[in-house]
C-alpha positions as CSV (number, residue, x, y, z in Angstrom):
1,X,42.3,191.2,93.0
2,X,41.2,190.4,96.6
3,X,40.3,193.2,99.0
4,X,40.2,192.8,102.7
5,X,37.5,195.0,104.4
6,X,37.2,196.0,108.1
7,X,33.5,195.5,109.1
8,X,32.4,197.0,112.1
9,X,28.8,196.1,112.3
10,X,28.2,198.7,115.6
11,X,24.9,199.2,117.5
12,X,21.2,199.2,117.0
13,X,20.3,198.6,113.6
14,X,23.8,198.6,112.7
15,X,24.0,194.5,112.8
16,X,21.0,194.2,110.9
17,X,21.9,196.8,107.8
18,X,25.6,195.6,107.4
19,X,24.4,192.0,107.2
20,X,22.1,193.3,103.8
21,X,25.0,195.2,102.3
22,X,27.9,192.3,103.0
23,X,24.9,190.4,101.0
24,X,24.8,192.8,98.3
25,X,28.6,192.7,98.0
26,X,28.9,189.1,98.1
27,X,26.2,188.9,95.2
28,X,28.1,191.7,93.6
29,X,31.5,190.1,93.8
30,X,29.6,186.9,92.3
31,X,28.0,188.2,89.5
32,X,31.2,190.4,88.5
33,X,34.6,188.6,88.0
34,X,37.3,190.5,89.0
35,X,38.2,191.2,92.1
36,X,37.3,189.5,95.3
37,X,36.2,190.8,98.8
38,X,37.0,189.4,102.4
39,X,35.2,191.0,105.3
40,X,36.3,190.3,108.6
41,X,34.3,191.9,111.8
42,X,35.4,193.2,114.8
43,X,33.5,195.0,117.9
44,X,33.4,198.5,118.3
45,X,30.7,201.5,119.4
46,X,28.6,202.1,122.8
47,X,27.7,198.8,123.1
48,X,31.2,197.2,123.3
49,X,32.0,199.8,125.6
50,X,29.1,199.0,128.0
51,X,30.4,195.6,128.3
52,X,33.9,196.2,128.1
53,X,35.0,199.8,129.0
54,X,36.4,199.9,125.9
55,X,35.0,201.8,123.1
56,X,37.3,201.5,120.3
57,X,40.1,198.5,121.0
58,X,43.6,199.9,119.8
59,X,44.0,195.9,118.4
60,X,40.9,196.8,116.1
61,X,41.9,200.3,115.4
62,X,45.2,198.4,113.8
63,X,42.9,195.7,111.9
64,X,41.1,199.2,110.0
65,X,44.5,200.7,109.0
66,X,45.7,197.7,107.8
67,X,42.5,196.9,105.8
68,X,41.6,197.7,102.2
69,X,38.6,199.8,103.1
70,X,35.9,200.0,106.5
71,X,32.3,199.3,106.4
72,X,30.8,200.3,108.9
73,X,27.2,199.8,110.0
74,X,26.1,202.4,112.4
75,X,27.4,203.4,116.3
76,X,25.6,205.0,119.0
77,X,23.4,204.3,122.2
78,X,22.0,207.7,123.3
79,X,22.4,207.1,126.9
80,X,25.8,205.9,126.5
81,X,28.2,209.1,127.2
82,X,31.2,210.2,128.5
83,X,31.0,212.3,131.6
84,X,30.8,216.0,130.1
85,X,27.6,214.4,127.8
86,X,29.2,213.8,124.2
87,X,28.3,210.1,123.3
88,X,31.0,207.9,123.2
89,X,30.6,206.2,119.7
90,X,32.9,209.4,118.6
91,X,35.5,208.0,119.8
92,X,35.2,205.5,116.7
93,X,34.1,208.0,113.5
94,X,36.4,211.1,114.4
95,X,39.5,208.5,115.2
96,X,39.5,206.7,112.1
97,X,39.0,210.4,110.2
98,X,42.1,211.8,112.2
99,X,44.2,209.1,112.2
100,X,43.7,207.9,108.9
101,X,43.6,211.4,107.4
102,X,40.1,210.8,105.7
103,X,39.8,214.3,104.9
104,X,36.9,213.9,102.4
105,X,33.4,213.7,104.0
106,X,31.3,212.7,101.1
107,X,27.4,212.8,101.0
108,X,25.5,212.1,97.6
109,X,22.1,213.1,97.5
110,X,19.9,211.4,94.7
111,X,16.0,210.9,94.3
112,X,14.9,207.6,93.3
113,X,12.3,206.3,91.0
114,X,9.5,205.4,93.6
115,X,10.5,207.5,96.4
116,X,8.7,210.1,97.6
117,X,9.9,214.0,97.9
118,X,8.4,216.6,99.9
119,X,8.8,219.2,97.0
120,X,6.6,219.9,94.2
121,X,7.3,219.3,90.9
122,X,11.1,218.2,91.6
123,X,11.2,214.8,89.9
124,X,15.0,214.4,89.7
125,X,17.4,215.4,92.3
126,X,21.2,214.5,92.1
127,X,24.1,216.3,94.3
128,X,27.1,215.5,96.1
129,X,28.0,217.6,99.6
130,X,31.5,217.3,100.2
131,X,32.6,218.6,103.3
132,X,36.1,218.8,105.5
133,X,36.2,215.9,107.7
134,X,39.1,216.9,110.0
135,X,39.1,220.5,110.9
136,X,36.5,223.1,111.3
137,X,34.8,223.0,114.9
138,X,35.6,218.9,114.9
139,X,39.2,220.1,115.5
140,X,38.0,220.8,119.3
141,X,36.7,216.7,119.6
142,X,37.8,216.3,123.5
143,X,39.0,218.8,123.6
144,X,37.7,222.8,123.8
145,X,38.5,224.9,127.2
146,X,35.9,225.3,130.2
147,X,35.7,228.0,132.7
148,X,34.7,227.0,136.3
149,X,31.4,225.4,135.0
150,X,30.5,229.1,133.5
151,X,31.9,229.7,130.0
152,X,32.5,226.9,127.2
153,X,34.7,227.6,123.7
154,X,35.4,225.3,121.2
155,X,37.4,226.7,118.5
156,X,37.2,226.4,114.3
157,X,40.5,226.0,112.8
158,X,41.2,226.1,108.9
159,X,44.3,225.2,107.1
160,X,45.7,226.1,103.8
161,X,46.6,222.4,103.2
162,X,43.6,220.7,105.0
163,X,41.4,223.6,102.3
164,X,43.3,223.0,99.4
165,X,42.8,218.7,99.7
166,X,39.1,219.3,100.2
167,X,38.6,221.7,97.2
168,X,40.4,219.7,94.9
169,X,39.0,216.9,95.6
170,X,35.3,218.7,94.9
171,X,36.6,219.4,91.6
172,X,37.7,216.5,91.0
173,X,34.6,215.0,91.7
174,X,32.5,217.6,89.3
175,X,34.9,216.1,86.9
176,X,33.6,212.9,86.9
177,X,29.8,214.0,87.0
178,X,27.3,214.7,84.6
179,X,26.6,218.1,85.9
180,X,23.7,220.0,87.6
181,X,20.4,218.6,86.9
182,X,19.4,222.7,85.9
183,X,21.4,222.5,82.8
184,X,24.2,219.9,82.8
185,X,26.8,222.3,83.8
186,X,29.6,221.1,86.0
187,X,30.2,223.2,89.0
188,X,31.1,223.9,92.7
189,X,29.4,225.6,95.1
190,X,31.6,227.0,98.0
191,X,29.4,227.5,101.4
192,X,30.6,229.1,103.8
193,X,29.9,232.3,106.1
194,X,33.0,234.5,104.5
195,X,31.3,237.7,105.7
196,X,31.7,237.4,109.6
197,X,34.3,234.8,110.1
198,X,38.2,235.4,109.0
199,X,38.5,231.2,109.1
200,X,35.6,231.1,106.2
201,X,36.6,234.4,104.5
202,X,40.3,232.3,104.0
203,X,38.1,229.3,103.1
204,X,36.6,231.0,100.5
205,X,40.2,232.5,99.3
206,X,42.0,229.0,99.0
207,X,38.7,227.6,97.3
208,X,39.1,230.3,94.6
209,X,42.8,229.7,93.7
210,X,42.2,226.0,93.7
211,X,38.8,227.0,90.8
212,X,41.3,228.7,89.1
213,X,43.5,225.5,88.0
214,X,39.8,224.2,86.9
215,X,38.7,227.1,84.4
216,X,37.2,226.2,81.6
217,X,36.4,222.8,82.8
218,X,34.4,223.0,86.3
219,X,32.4,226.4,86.9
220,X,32.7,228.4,90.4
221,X,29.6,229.5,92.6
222,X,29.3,230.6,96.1
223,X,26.6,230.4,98.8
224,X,26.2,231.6,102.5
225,X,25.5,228.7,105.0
226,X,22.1,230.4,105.5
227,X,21.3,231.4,102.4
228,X,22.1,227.9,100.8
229,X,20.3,226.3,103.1
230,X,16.9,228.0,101.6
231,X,18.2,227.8,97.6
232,X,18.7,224.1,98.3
233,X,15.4,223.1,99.1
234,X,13.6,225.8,97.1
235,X,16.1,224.4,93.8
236,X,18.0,221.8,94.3
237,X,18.5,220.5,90.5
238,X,20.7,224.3,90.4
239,X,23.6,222.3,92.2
240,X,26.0,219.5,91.6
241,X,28.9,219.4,94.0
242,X,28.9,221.8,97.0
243,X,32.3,222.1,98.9
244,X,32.3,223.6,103.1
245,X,33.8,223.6,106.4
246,X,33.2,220.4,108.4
247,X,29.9,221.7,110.6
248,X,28.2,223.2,107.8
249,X,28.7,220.6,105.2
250,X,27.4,217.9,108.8
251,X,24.2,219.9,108.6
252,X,22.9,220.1,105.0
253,X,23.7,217.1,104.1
254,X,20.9,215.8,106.9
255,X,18.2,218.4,105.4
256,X,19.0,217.7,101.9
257,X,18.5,213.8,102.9
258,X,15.1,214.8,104.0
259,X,14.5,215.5,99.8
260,X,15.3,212.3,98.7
261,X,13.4,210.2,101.4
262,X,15.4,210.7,104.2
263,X,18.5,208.8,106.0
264,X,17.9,205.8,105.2
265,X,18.6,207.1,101.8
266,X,21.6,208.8,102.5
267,X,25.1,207.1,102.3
268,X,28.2,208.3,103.1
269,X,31.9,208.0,102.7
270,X,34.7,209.3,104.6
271,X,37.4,209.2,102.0
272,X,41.4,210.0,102.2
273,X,43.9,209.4,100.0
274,X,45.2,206.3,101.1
275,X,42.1,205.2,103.4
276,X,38.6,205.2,103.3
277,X,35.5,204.4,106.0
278,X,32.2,204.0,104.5
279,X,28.5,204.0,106.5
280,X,24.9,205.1,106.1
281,X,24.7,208.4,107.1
282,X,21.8,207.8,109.7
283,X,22.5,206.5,113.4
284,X,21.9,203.6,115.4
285,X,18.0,203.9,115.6
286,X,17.5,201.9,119.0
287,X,14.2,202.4,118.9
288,X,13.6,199.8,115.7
289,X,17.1,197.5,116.4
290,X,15.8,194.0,116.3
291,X,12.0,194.8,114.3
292,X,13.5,193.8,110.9
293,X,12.4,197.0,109.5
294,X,15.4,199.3,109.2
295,X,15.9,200.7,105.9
296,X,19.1,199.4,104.2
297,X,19.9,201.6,101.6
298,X,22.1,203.6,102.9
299,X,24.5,200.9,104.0
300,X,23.8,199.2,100.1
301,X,24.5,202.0,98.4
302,X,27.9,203.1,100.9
303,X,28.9,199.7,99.9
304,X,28.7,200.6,96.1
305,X,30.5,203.5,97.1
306,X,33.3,201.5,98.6
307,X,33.8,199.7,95.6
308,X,34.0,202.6,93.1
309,X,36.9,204.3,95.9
310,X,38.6,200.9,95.5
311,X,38.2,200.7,91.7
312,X,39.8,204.4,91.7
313,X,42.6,203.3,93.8
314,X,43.4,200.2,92.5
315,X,42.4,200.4,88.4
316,X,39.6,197.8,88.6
317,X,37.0,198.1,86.4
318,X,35.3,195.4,87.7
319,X,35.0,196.8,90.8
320,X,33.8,199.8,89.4
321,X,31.4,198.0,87.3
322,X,30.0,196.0,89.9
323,X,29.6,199.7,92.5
324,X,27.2,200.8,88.8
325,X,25.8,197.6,89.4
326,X,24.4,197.7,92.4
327,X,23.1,201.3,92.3
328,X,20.8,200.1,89.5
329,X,20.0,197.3,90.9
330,X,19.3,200.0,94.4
331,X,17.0,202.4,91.4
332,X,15.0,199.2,90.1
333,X,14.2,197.5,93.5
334,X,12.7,200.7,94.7
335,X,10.9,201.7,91.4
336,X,9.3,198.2,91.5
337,X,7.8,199.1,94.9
338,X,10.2,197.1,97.0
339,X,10.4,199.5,99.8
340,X,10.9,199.7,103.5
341,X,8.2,201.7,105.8
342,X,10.0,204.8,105.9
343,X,9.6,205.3,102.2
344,X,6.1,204.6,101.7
345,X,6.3,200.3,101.7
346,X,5.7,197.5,103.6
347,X,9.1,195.5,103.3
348,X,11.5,194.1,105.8
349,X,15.0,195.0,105.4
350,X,15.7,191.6,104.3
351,X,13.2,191.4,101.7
352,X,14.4,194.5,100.6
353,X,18.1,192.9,100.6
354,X,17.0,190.5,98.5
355,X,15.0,192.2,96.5
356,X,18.4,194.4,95.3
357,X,20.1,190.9,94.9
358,X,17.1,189.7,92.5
359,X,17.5,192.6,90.0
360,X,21.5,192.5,90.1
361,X,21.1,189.3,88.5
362,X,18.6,190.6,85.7
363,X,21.0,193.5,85.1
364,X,23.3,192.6,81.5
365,X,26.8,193.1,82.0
366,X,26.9,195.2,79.1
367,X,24.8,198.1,80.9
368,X,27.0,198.5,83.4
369,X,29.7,202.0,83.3
């Protein structure tokens, strides 16, 4: 089964950390027969639109929908912005989620082997954050309403539908996990800030009726934004998936990245039903573009990612074996001390690319989910 994927390699690092996962892929595609991957790139993000006025081409905004899946690398150039200040690499993410419907914002959150945490005695770390991609506060993207230069609003809107996609899809997800670290127990966590806000107190209501076709299987928990934010790094092994409004869920997934080495350990996917995008969670790091020392991980492990959404979509096992394989091949690299500077080593990000390709082809077949 052949699979056509829309690469948009973007700015900074971007180039650099797609080229490592394609590689991965490639190597991934080799080793596991099965199914078959054709990447084509096209030009998008701040730096297109510096030399060409055009941030997002509608030509390669039709080349995405017609695609199999996106990989993205990552977008953004600080001073690149439209004239009220908001960068203009939005234009790229927040299209693709709205047009596309990919109303699934999902963030897993693991600790590796060899990478170091900044909590005590928290040795294993595993969670998903799955947050609403295409309401909430986004809703207001370009738009919002100003007052003669004096008063600013942007307005949260939540839906019954957009609610009930999101929450069934969290539980959907616990589903397929192995449960809390705590105790093995599946379950999802519902943050939101139900006692001030009507929009989050009806969050709250349509996430409960959705638990309730779940009983027995997937437990129900619930957590103010503010509180959560302290239980998560004071215990995170007590959570598995945790379900929220679009802003909310944007936020913790950054600090909870800061547990298991931080962004350039973070991937991300932002899944629909029929679509999906996939990209590190991080930005375009400017600062390091070109040095050969951005962390690929994040981009590695969005491509394993891509390939279990694909396997789900499409009944390939093979797919779905080779996304398994390269997350082991992601756990042994690192444990073996393979690592890029911002988690402790000395590698480039092609030597850690290849280091990831060098234990895919040690792993048997046979160890593979």
């Amino acid at each position: 089964m052949k699979f056509n994927i829309a690469t948009l390699p973007g700015d900074g690092v971007g180039p650099e950390i797609i080229s490592e996962g394609i590689k991965v892929l490639q190597a991934a595609e080799k080793i596991v027969s099965g199914f078959s991957l054709d990447f084509q790139k096209y030009d998008a993000g701040a730096g297109h639109y510096v030399k060409t006025g055009d941030v997002f081409p509608d030509s390669t905004y039709e080349e995405c929908k017609e695609s199999d899946a996106i990989f993205l690398g990552s977008m953004g150039i600080p001073e690149v912005v439209w004239e009220d200040g908001t960068e203009v690499q939005g234009k790229v993410i927040l299209t693709l989620r709205f047009e596309l419907d990919l109303f699934a914002g999902v963030r897993p959150v693991k600790l590796f082997e060899g990478v170091k945490t900044p909590l005590e005695n928290k040795e294993n770390i595993d969670l998903v954050i799955v947050r609403e991609n295409t309401e909430g506060l986004f809703t207001s993207f370009k738009g919002g309403s100003q007052i003669v230069n004096q008063v600013v609003a942007d307005t949260m809107m939540i839906s019954r539908t957009g609610t009930e996609k999101i929450c069934d899809y969290a539980f959907k997800l616990a589903q397929k996990r192995n449960g809390r670290v705590s105790d093995g127990q599946k379950i999802v966590t519902c943050c939101d800030k139900s006692n001030v806000f009507k929009s989050l107190a009806f969050f709250r209501k349509v996430y409960t009726e959705v638990a309730d076709q779940y009983k027995g299987e997937v437990a129900t928990d619930y957590a103010y934004i503010d509180a959560l934010s302290l239980w998560l790094i004071q215990n995170p092994q007590n959570y598995d998936v945790i379900v929220s409004e679009n802003m909310f869920g944007d936020i913790l997934s950054d600090l909870v990245a800061a547990l298991v080495g931080g962004m350039g350990m973070a991937p991300s996917g932002d899944i629909g039903y029929d679509h999906a995008m996939f990209q590190p969670a991080h930005g375009s790091a400017p600062t390091i573009a070109g040095k050969g020392i951005a962390n690929p991980i994040a981009t590695i492990l969005s491509g394993s990612m891509m390939l279990d959404w694909l396997a789900d979509k499409h009944q390939n096992e093979a797919a779905r074996q080779a996304a398994s394989l390269i997350e082991k091949a992601v756990a042994r690299a690192v444990a073996s001390g393979v690592k890029t500077r911002d988690i402790g080593g000395e590698s480039s990000t092609v030597e850690l690319g290849d280091a990831i390709v060098k234990e895919m082809e040690k792993i048997p077949l046979g160890e593979l989910q």
